[in-house]
C-alpha positions in Angstrom: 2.4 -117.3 87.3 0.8 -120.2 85.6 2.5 -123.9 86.2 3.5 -124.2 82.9 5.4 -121.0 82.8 7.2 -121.5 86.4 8.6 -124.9 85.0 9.9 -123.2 82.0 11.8 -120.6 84.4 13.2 -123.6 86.3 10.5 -123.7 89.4 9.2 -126.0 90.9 5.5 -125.2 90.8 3.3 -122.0 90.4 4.7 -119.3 91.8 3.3 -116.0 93.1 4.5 -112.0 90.9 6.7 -110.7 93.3 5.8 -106.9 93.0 2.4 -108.2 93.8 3.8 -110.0 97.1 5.6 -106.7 97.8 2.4 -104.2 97.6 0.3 -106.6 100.1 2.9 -106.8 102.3 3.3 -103.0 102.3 -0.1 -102.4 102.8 0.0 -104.8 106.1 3.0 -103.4 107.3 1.6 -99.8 107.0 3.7 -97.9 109.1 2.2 -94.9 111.5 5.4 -92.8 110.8 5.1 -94.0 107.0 5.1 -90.3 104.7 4.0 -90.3 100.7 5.5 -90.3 98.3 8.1 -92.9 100.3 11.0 -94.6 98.8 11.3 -98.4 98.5 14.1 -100.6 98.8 13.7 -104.3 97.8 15.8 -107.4 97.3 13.8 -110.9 95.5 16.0 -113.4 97.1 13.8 -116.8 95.7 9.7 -117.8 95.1 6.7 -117.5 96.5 4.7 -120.6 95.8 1.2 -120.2 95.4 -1.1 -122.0 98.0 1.9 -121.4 100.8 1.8 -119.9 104.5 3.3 -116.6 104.1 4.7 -114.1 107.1 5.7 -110.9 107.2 9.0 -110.4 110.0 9.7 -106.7 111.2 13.6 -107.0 111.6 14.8 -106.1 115.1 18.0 -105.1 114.2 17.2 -102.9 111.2 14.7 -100.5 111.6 12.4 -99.9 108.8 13.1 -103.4 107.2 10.7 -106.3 106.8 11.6 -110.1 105.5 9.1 -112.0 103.9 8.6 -115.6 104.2 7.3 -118.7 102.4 6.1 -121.7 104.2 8.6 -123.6 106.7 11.1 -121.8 104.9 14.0 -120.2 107.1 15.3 -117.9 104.1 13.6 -114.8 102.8 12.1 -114.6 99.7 11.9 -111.0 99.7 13.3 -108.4 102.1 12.2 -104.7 101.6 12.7 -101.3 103.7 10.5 -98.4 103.7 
């Protein structure tokens, strides 16, 4: 998303499209035991900024269920299960 349009939204600065976040993370997450069709569960919890260090957490607790991260941030910004 453009600067101009993230401003109007109420961000601070460009932001990344979170379904496009959500399929690259899939795709590096591939699980072994993952079987198609599969169902996706996800939750958009705050931005992405563009230009920003982003991980991808397998959660111990919760198997199946990843958390996505932007930059030094300790919050998820998205947290899907497969």
């Amino acid at each position: 998303m453009s600067k101009t349009l993230a401003k109007l939204f109420g961000f601070k600065r460009d932001v990344a499209h979170g379904m496009g976040v959500l399929a690259t993370a899939i795709d590096r997450v591939k699980p072994a035991q993952i079987q198609y069709p599969f169902k996706n569960e996800v939750i958009f919890k705050g931005p992405l900024f563009l230009e920003s260090d982003v991980s991808v957490l397998k959660s111990v607790q919760t198997p199946g269920r990843f958390d996505v991260y932007c930059g030094s941030n300790n919050r998820p910004s998205i947290c899907f299960s497969l």
